[in-house]
C-alpha positions in Angstrom: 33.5 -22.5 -38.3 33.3 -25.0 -35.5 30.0 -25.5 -34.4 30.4 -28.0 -31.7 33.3 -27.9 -28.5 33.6 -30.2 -26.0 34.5 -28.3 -22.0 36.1 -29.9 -18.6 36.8 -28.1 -16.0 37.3 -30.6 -12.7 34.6 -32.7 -12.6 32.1 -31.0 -14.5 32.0 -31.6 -18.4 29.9 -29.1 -20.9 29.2 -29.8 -24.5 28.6 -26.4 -26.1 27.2 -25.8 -29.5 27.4 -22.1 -30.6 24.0 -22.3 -32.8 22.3 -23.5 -29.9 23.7 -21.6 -27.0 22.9 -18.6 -29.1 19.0 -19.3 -29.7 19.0 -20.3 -25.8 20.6 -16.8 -25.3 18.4 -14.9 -27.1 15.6 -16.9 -25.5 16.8 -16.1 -22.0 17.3 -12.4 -23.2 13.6 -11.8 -24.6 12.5 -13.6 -21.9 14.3 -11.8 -19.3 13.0 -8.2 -21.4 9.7 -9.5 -20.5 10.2 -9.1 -17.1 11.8 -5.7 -17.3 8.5 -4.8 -19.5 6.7 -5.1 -16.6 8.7 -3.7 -14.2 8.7 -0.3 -16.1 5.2 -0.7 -16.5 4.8 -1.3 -12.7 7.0 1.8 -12.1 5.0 4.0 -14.9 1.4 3.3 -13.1 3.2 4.2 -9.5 4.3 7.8 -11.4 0.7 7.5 -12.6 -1.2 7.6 -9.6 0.9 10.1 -7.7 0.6 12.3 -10.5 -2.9 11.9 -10.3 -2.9 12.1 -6.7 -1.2 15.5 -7.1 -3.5 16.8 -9.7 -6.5 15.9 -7.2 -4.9 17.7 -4.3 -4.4 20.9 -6.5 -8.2 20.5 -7.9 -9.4 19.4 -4.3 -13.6 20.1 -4.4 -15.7 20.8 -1.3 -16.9 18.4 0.2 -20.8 19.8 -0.1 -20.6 19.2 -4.1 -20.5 15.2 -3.6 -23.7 14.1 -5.0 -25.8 12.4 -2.7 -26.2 9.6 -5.0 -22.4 9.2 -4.5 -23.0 8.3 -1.2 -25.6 5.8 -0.8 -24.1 3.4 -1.6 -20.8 4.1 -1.9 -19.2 5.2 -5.2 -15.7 3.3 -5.6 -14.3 6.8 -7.1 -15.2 8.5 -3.7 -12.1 6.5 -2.2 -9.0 8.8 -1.6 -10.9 12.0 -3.5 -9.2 15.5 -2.1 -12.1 17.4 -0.5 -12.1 20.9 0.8 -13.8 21.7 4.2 -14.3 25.0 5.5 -16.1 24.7 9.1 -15.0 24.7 13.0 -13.6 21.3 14.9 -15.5 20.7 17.9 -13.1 19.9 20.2 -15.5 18.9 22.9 -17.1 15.6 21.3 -13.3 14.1 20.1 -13.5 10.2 20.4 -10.5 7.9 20.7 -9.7 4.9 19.0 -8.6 2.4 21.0 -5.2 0.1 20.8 -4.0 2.1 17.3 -0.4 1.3 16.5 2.5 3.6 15.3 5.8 2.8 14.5 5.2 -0.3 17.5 3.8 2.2 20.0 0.3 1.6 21.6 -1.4 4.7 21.1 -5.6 6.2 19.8 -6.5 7.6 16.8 -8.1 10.5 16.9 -11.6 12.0 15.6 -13.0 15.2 16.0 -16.4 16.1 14.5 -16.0 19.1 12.0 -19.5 21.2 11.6 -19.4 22.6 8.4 -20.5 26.6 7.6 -22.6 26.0 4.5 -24.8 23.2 5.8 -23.9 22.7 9.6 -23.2 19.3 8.6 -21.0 16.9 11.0 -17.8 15.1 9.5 -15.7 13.2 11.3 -12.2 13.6 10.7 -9.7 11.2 11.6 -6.7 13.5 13.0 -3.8 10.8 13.3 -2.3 9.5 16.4 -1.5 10.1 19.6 0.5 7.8 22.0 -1.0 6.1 24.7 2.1 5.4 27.1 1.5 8.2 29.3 1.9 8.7 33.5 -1.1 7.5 35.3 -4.4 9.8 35.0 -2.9 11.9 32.2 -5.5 12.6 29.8 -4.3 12.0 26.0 -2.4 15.3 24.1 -5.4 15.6 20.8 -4.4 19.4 20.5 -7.3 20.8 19.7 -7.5 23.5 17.2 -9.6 26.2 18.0 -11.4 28.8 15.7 -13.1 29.0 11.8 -10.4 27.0 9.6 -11.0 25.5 5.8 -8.9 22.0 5.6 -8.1 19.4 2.9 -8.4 15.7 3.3 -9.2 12.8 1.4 -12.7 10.5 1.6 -11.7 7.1 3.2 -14.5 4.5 2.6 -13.7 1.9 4.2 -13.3 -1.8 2.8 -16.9 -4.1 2.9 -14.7 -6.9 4.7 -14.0 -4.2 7.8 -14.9 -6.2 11.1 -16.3 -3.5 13.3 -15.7 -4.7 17.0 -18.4 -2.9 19.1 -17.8 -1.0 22.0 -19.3 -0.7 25.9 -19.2 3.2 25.5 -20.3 5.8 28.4 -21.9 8.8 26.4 -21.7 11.1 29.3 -17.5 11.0 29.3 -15.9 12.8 26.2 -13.2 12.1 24.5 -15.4 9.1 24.1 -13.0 5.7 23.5 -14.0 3.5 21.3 -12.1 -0.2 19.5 -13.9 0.6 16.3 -15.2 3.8 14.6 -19.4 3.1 14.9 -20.8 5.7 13.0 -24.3 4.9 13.4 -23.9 5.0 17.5 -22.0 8.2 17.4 -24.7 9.7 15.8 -27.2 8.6 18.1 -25.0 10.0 20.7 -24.4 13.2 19.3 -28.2 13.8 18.0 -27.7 14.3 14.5 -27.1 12.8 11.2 -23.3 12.7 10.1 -21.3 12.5 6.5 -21.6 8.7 6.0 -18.0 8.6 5.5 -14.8 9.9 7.6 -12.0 12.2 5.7 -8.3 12.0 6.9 -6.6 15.0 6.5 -3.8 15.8 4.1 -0.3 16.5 5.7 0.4 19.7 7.1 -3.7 20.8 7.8 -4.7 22.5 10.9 -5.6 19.9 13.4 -3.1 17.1 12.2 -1.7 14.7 14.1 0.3 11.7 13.1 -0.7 10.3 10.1 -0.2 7.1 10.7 -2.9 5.3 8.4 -1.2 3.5 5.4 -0.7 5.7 2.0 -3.1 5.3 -0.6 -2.5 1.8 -2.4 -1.0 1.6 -5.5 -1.9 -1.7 -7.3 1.2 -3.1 -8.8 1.4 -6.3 -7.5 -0.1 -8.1 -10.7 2.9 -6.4 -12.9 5.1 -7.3 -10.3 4.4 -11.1 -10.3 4.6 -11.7 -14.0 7.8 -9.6 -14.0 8.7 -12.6 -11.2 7.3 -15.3 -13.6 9.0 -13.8 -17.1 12.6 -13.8 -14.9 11.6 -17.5 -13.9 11.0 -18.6 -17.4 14.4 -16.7 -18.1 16.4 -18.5 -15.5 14.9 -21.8 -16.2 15.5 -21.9 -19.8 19.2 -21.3 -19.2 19.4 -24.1 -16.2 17.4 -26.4 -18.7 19.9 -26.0 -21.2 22.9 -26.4 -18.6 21.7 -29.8 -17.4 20.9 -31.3 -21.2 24.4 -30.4 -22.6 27.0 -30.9 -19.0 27.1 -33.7 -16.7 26.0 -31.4 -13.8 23.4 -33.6 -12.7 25.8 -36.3 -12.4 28.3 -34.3 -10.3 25.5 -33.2 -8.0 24.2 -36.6 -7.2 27.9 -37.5 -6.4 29.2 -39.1 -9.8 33.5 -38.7 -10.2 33.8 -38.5 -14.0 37.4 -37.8 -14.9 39.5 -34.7 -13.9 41.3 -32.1 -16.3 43.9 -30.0 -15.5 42.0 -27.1 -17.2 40.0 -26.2 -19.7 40.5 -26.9 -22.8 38.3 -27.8 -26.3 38.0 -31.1 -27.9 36.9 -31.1 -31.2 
């Protein structure tokens, strides 16, 4: 068998030799299965967490059995956990967040203190959204639920690097509006001590507005660069081997080697 042919097609000249091409092949190949490796394994820890997600949701706990030692300071497994709450909104204390985006409309988020029935415990629970373009002197649409109600939602501890922007805040108007959610101010203003962190409820919950706070993250991204970096390797093993056995370098800076009418292999 021949091992060596010689290619011209135009311009462009490729020496091919089938014992190399083929180790280059399967290079590119394993190389190229690499990346695919960690795609699947990207895609296995997404079905991962949502299955765990679910699982939590079902198994939600109230919030009550959080050990205090959980709390202070925060325990990185309190982030996202489903908790229960079975209490009363109090509709009259709701405070605004300023200049809250969704979907490119201006609008506030919304938090309404929820006293619990086994402790009499305040929560805040962020709502969702509501928009903000509204007539002149309209008062923004929280719709408040009224009544004994037991609601799910998940624990949202907030990042350390959070920049809280303080606020020139008038305790004597309610829904008090606020740029950043100061927890140690409202509960100065309200008189009492609150949950240390805010819960966001769970879709379809009594009280809900738009959720329009991102999903719980899913870390992939490290999977998802080497999968970049193995398909890199791939492709660049293949162009290596194009430019050391074809004069493509010549024909890109501009060189005029001699033309064929087609293809066709010289031994």
């Amino acid at each position: 068998m021949q091992l060596q042919s010689h290619y011209t097609l135009g311009s462009f000249t490729i020496r091919w030799n089938w014992l190399i091409a083929t180790c280059v092949l399967l290079a590119a190949l394993g190389l190229g299965r690499l990346g695919l490796w960690q795609l699947d394994r990207a895609a296995e820890k997404v079905a991962e967490a949502r299955e765990l997600q679910l699982e939590q949701q079902t198994m939600a706990e109230a919030i009550e059995s959080i050990p205090t030692g959980h709390l202070h300071p925060a325990n990185p497994e309190l982030t996202d956990r489903h908790v229960v709450l079975s209490g009363e909104y109090l509709n009259e204390q709701t405070i605004l967040l300023l200049a809250e985006f969704f979907e490119n409309q201006i609008g506030y988020g919304v938090v309404t203190p929820f006293r619990l029935d086994s402790t009499g415990q305040l929560v805040l629970v962020q709502r969702g959204w509501t928009s903000g373009i509204l007539p002149p002197d309209t008062p923004p649409n929280t719709r408040p639920y009224q009544g004994p109600i037991t609601i799910n939602a998940q624990v949202h501890v907030p990042p350390p690097e959070l920049r809280i922007i303080a606020s020139d805040i008038d305790p004597t108007q309610w829904p008090l509006r606020m740029r950043s959610l100061e927890l140690d101010v409202i509960e100065k203003i309200l008189g009492e001590p609150l949950f240390p962190f805010t819960v966001r409820l769970t879709p379809d919950q009594p009280g809900v507005l738009v959720r329009h706070w991102p999903a719980a993250r899913i870390d992939v991204n490290q999977h998802l660069f080497y999968a970049l970096q193995w398909f890199s390797f791939s492709g660049f093993v293949l162009f290596i081997a194009l430019l050391a056995s074809s004069n493509i370098w010549q024909v890109m800076k501009g060189a005029n080697p001699a033309i064929a009418d087609k293809i066709q292999p010289n031994p």
